[in-house]
N, CA, C and O atoms as CSV, one atom per row, in Angstrom:
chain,resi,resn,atom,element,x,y,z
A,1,UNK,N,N,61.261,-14.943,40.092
A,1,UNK,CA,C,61.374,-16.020,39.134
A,1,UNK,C,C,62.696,-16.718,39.363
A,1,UNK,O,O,63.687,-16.019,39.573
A,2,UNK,N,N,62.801,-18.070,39.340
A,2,UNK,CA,C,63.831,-18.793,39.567
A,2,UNK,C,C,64.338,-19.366,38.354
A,2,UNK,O,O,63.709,-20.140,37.632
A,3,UNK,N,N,65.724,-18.872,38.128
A,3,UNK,CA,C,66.448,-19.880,37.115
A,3,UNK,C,C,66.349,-21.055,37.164
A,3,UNK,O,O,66.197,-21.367,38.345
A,4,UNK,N,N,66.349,-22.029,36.439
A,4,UNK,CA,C,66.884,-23.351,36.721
A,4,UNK,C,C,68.299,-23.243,35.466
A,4,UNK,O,O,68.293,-22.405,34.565
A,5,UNK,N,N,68.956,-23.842,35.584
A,5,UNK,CA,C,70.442,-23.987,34.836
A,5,UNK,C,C,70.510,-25.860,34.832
A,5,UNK,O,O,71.234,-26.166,33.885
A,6,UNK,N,N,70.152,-26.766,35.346
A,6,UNK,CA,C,70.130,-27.849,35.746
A,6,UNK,C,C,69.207,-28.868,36.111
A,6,UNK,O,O,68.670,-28.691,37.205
A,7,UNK,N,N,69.014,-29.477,35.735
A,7,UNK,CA,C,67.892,-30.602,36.506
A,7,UNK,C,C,68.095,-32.062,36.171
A,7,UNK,O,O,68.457,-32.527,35.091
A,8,UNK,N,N,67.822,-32.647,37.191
A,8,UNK,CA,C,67.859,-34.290,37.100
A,8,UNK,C,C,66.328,-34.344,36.378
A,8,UNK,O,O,65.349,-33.603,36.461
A,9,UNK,N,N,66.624,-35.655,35.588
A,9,UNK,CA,C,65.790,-36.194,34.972
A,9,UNK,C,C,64.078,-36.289,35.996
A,9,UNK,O,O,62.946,-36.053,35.575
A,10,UNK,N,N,64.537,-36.737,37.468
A,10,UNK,CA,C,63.594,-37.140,38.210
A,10,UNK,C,C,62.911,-36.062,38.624
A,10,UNK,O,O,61.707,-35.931,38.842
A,11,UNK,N,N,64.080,-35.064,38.737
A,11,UNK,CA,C,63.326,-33.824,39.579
A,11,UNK,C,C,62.208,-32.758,38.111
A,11,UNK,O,O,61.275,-32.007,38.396
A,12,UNK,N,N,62.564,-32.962,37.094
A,12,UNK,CA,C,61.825,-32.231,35.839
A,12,UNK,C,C,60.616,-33.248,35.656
A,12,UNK,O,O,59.630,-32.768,35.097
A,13,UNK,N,N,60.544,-34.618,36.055
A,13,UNK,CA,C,59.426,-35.748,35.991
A,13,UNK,C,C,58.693,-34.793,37.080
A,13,UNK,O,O,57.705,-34.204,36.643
A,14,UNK,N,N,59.010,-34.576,38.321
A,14,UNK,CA,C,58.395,-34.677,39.165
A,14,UNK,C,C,57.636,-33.041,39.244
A,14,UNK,O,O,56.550,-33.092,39.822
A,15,UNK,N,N,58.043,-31.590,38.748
A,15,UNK,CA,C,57.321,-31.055,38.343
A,15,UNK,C,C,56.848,-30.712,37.411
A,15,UNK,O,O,56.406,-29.606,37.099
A,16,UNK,N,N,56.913,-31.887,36.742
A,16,UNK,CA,C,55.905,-31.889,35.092
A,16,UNK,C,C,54.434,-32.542,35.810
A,16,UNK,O,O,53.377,-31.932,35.648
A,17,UNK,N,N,54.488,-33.967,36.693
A,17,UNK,CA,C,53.634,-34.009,37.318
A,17,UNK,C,C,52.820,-33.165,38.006
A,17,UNK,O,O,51.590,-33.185,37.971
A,18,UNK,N,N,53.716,-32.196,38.823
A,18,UNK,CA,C,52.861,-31.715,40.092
A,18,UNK,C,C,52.214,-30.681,39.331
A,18,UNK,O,O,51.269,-30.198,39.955
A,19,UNK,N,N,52.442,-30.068,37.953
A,19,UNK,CA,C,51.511,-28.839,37.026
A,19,UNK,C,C,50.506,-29.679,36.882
A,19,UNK,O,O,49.420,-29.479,37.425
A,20,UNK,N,N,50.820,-30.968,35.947
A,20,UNK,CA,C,49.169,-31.216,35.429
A,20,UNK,C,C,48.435,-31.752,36.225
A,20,UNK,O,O,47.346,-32.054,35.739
A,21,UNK,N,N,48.680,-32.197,38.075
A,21,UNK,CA,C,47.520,-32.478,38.998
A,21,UNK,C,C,47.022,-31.151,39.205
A,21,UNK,O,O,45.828,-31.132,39.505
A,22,UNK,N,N,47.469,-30.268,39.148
A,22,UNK,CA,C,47.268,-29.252,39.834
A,22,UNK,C,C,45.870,-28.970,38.179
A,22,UNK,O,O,44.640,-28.967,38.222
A,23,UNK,N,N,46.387,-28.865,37.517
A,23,UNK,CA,C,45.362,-28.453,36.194
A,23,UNK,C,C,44.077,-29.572,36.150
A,23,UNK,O,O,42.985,-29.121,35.803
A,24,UNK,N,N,44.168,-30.925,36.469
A,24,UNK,CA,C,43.082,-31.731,36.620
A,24,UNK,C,C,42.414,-31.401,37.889
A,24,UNK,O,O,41.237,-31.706,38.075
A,25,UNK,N,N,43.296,-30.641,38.980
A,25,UNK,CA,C,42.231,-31.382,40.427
A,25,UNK,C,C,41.295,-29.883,39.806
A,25,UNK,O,O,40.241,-30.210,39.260
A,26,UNK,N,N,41.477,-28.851,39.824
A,26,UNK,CA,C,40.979,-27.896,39.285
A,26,UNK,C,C,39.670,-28.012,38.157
A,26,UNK,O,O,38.552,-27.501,38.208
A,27,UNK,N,N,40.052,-28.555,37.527
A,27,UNK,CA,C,39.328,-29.056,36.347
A,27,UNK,C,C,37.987,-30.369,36.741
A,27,UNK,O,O,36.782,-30.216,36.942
A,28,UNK,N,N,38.657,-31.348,36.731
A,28,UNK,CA,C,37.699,-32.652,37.945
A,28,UNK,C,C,37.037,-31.813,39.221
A,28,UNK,O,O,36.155,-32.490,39.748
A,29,UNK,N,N,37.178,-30.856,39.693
A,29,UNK,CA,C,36.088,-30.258,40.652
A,29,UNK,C,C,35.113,-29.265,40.106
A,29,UNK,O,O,33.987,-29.062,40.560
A,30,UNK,N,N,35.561,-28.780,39.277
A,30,UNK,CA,C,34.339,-27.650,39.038
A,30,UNK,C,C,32.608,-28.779,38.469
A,30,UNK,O,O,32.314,-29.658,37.659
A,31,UNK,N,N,31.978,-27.986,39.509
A,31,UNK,CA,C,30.930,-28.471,39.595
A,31,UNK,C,C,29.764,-28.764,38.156
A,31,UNK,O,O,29.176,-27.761,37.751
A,32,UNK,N,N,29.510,-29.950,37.528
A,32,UNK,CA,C,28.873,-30.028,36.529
A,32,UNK,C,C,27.124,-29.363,37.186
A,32,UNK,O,O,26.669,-29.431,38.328
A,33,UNK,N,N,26.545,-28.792,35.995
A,33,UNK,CA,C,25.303,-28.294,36.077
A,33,UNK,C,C,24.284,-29.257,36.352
A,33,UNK,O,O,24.223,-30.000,35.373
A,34,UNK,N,N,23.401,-29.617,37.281
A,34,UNK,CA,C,22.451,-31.211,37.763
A,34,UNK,C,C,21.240,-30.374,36.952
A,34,UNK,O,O,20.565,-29.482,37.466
A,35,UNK,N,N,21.098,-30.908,35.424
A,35,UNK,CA,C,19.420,-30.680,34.820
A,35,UNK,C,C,18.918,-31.313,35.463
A,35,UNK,O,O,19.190,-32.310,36.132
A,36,UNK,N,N,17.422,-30.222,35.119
A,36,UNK,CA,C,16.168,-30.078,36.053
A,36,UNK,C,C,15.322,-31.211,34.966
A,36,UNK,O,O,15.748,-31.569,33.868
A,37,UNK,N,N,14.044,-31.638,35.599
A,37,UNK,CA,C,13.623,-32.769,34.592
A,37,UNK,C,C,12.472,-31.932,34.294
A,37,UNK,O,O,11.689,-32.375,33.454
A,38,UNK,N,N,12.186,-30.644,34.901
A,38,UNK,CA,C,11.139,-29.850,34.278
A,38,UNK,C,C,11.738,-28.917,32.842
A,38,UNK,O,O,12.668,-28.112,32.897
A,39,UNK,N,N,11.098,-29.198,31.830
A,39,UNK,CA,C,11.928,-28.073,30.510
A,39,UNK,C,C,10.846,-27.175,30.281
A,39,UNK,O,O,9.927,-27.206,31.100
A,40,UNK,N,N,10.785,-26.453,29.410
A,40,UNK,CA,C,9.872,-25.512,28.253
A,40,UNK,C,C,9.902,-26.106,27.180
A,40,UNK,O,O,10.393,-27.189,26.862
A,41,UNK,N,N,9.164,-25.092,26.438
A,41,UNK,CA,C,8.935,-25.517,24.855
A,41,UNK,C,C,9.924,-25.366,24.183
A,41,UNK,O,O,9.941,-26.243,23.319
A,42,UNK,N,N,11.249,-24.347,24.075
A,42,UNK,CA,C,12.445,-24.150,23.342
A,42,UNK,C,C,13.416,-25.352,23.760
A,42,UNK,O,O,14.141,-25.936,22.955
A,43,UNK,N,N,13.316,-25.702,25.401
A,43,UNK,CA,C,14.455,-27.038,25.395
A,43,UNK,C,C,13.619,-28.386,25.175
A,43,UNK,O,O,14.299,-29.408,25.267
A,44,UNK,N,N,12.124,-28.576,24.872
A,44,UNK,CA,C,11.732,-29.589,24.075
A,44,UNK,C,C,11.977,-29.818,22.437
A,44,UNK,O,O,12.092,-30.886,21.836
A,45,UNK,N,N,12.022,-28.246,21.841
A,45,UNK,CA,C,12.503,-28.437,20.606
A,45,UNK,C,C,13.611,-28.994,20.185
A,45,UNK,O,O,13.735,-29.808,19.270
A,46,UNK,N,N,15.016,-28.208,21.377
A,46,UNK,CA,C,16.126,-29.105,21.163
A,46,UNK,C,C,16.069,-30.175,21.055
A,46,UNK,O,O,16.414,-30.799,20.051
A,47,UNK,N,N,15.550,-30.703,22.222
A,47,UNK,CA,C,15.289,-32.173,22.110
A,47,UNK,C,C,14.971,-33.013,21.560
A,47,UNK,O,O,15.471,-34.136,21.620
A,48,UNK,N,N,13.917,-32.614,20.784
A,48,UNK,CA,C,13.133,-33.716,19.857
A,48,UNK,C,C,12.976,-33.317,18.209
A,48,UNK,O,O,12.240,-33.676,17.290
A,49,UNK,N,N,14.440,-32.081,18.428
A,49,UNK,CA,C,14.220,-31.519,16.993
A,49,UNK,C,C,13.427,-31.333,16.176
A,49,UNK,O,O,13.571,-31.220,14.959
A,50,UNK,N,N,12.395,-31.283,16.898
A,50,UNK,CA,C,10.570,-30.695,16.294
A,50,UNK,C,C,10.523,-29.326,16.207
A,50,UNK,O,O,11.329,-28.667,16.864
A,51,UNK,N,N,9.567,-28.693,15.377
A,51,UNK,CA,C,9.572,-27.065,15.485
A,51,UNK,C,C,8.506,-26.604,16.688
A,51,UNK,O,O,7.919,-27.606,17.097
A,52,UNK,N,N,8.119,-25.498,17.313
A,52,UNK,CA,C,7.574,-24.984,17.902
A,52,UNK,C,C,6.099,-25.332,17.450
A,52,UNK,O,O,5.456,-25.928,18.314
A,53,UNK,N,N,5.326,-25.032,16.064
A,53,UNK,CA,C,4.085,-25.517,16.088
A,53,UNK,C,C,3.847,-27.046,15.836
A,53,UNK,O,O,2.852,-27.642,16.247
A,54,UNK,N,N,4.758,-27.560,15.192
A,54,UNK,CA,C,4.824,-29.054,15.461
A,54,UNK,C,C,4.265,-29.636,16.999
A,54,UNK,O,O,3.302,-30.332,17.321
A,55,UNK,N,N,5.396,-28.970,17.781
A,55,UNK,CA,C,5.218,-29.837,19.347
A,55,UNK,C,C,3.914,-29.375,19.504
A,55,UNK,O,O,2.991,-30.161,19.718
A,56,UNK,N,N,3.714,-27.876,19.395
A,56,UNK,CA,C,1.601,-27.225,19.438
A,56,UNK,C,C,0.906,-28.546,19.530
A,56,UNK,O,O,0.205,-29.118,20.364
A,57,UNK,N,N,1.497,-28.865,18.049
A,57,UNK,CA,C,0.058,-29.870,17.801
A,57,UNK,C,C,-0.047,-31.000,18.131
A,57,UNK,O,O,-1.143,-31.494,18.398
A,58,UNK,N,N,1.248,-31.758,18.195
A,58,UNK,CA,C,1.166,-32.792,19.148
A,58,UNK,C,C,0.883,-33.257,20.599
A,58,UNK,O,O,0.520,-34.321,21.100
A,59,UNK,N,N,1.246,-31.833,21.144
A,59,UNK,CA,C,0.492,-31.607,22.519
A,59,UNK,C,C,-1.012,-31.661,22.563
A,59,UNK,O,O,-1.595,-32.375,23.379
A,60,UNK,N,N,-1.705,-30.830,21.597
A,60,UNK,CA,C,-3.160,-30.558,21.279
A,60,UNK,C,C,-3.612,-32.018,21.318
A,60,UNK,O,O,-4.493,-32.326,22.121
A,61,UNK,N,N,-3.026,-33.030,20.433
A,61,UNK,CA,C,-3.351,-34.312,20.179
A,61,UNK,C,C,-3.337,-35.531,20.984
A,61,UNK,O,O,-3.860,-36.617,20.736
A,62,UNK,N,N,-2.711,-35.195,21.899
A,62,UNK,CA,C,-2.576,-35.726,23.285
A,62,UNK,C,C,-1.315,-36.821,22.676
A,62,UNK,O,O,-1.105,-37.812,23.374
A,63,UNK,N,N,-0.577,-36.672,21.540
A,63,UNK,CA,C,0.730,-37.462,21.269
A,63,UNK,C,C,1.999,-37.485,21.588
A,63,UNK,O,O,2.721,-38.437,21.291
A,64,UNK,N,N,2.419,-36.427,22.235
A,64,UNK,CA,C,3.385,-36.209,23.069
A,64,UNK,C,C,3.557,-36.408,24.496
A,64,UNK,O,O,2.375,-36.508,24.824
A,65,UNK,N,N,4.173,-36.523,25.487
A,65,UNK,CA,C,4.156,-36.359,26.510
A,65,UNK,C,C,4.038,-35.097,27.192
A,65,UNK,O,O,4.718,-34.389,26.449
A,66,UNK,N,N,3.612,-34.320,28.145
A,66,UNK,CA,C,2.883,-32.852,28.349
A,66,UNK,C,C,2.540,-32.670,29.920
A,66,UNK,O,O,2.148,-33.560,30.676
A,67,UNK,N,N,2.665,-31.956,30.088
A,67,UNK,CA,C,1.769,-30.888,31.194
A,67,UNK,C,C,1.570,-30.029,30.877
A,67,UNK,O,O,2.221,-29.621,29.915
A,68,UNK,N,N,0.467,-29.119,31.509
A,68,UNK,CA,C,-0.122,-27.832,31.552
A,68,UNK,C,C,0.230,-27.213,33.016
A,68,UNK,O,O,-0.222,-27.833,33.978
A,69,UNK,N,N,1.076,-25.924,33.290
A,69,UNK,CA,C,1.370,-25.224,34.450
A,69,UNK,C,C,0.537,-23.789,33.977
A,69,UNK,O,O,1.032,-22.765,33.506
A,70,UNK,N,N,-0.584,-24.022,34.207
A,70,UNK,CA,C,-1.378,-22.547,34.099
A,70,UNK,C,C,-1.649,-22.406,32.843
A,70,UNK,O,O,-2.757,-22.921,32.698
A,71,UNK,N,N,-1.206,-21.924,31.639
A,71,UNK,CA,C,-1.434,-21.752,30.444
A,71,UNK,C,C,-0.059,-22.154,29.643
A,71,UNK,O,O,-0.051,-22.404,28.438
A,72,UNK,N,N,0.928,-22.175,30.358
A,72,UNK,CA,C,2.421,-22.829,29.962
A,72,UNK,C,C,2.526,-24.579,29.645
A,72,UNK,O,O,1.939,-25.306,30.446
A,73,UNK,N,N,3.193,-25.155,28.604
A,73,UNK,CA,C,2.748,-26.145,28.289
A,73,UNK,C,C,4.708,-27.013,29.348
A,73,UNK,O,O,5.723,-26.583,28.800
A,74,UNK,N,N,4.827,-27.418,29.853
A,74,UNK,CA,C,5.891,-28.325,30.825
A,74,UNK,C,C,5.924,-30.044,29.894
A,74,UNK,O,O,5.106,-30.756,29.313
A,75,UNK,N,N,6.940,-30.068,30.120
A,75,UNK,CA,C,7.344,-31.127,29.741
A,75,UNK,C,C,8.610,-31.650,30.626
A,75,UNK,O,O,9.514,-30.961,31.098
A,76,UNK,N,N,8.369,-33.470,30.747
A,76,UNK,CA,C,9.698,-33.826,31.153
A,76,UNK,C,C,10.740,-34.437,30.884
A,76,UNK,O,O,10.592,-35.627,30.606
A,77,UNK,N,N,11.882,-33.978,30.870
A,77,UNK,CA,C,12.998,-34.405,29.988
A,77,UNK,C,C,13.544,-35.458,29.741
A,77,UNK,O,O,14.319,-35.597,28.794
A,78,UNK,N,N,13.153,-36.590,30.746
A,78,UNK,CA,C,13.074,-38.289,31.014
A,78,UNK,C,C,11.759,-38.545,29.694
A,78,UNK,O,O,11.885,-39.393,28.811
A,79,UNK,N,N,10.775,-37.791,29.800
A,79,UNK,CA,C,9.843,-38.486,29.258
A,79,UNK,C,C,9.663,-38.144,27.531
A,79,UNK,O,O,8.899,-38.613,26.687
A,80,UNK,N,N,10.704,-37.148,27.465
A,80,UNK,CA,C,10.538,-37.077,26.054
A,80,UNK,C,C,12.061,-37.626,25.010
A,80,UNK,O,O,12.314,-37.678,23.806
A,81,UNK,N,N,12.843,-37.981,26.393
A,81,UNK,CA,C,13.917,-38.508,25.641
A,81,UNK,C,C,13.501,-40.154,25.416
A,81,UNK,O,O,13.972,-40.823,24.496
A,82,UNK,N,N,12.507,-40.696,26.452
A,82,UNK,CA,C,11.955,-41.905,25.920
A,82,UNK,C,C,10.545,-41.870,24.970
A,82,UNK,O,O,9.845,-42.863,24.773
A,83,UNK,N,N,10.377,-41.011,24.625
A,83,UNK,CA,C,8.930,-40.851,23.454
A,83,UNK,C,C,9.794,-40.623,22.563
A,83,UNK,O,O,9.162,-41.180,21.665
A,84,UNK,N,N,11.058,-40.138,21.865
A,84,UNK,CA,C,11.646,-40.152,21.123
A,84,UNK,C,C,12.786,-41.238,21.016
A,84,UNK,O,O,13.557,-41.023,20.081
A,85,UNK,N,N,12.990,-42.075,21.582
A,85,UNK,CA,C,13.846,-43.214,21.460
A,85,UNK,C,C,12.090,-44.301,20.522
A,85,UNK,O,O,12.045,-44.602,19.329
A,86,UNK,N,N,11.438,-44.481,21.136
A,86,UNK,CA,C,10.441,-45.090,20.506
A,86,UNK,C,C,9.823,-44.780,19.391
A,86,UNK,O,O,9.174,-45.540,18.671
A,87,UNK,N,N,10.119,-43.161,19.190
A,87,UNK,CA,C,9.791,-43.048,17.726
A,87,UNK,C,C,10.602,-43.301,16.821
A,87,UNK,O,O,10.174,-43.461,15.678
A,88,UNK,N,N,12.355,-43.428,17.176
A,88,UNK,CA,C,13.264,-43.559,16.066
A,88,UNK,C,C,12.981,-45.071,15.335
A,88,UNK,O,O,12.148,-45.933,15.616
A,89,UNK,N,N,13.827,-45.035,14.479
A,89,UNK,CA,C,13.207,-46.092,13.475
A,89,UNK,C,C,14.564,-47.070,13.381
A,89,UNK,O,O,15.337,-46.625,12.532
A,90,UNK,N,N,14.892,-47.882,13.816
A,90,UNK,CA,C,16.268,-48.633,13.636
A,90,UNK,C,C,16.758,-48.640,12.104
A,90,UNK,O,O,16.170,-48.258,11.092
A,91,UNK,N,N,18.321,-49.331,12.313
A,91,UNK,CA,C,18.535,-49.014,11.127
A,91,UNK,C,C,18.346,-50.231,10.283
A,91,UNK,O,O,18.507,-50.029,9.080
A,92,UNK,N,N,17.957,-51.783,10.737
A,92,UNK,CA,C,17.277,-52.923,9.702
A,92,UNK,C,C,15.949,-52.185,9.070
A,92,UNK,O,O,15.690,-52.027,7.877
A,93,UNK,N,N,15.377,-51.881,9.923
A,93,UNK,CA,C,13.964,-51.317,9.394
A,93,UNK,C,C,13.832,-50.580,8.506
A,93,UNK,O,O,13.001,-50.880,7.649
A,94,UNK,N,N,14.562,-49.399,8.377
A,94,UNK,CA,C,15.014,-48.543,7.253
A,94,UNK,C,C,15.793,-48.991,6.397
A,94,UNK,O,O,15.720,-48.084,5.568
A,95,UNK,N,N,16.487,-49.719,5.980
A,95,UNK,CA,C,17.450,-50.979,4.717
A,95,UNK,C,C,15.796,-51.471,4.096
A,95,UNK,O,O,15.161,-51.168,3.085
A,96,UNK,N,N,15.487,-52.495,5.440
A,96,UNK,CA,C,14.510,-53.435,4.868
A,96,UNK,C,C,12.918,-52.036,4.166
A,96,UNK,O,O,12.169,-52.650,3.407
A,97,UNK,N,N,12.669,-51.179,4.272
A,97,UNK,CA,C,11.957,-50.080,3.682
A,97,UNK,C,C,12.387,-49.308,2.514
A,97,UNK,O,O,11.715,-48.844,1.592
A,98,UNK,N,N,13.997,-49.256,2.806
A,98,UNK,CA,C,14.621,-48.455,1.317
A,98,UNK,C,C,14.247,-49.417,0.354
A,98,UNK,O,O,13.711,-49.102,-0.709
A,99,UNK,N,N,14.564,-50.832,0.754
A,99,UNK,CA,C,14.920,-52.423,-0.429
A,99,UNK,C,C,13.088,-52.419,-0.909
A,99,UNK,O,O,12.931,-52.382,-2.129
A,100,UNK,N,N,12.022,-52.446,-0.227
A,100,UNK,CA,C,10.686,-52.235,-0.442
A,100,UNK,C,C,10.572,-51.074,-1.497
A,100,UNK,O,O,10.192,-51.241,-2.656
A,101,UNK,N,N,10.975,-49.806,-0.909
A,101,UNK,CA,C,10.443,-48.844,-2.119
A,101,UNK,C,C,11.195,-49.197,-3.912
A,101,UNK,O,O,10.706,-49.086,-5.036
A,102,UNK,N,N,12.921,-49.761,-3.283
A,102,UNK,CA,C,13.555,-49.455,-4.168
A,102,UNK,C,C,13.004,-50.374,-5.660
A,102,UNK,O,O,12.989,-49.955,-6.817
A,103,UNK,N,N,12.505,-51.988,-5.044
A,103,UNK,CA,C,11.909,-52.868,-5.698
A,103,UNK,C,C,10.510,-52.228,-6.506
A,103,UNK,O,O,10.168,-52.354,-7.682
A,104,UNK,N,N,9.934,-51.573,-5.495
A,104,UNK,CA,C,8.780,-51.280,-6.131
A,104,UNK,C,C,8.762,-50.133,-7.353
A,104,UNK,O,O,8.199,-50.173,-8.447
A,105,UNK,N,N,9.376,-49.369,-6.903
A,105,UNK,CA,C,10.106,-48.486,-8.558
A,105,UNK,C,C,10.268,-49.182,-9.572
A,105,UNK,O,O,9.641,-49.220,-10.631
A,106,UNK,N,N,11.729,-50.109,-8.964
A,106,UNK,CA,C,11.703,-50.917,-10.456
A,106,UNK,C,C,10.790,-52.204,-10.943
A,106,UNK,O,O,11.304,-53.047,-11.679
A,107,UNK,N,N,9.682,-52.304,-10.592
A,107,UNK,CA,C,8.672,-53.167,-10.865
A,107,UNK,C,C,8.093,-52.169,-11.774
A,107,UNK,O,O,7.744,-52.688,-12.834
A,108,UNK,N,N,7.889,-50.975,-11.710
A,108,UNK,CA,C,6.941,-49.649,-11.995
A,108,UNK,C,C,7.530,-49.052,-13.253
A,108,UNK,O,O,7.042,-48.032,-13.740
């Protein structure tokens, strides 16, 4: 271990730098995980925050997006993050639906 007793301003800049490249190049390389676009039924639930017999039946109904691999039900993760962008409901639509019910109460 080396004392230091002294340092120029430039030379304490310059290994304050050379720690935190050293902590990013480290960091910026470790390899991110490349998802697969094939899922199951537990990472469709995540997904579409549906329960397990929910997705059942929407599969049954032919309303979801689906495959069959043998008796295993496949799904793909492109295709259910766009079946669920189309089911969400914007947020004018829901104002202009709250202002509908809210009127109709107080008509009632």
């Amino acid at each position: 271990m080396e004392i230091i007793t002294s340092l120029k301003f430039s030379e304490l800049e310059q290994l304050i730098t050379d720690s935190v490249q050293k902590c990013f190049v480290n960091t910026l390389l470790s390899p991110t995980p490349i998802l697969s676009d094939r899922i199951d039924l537990s990472e469709a639930c995540n997904i579409t925050g549906l329960k397990k017999s929910t997705i059942y039946r929407l599969s049954m109904d032919n309303k979801i997006p689906f495959q069959k691999y043998g008796k295993r039900l496949v799904f793909s993760r492109n295709d259910l993050a766009s079946w669920v962008e189309t089911r969400t409901i914007g947020t004018p639509e829901v104002s202009d639906r709250l202002k509908a019910a809210a009127l109709k109460k107080l008509r009632k």
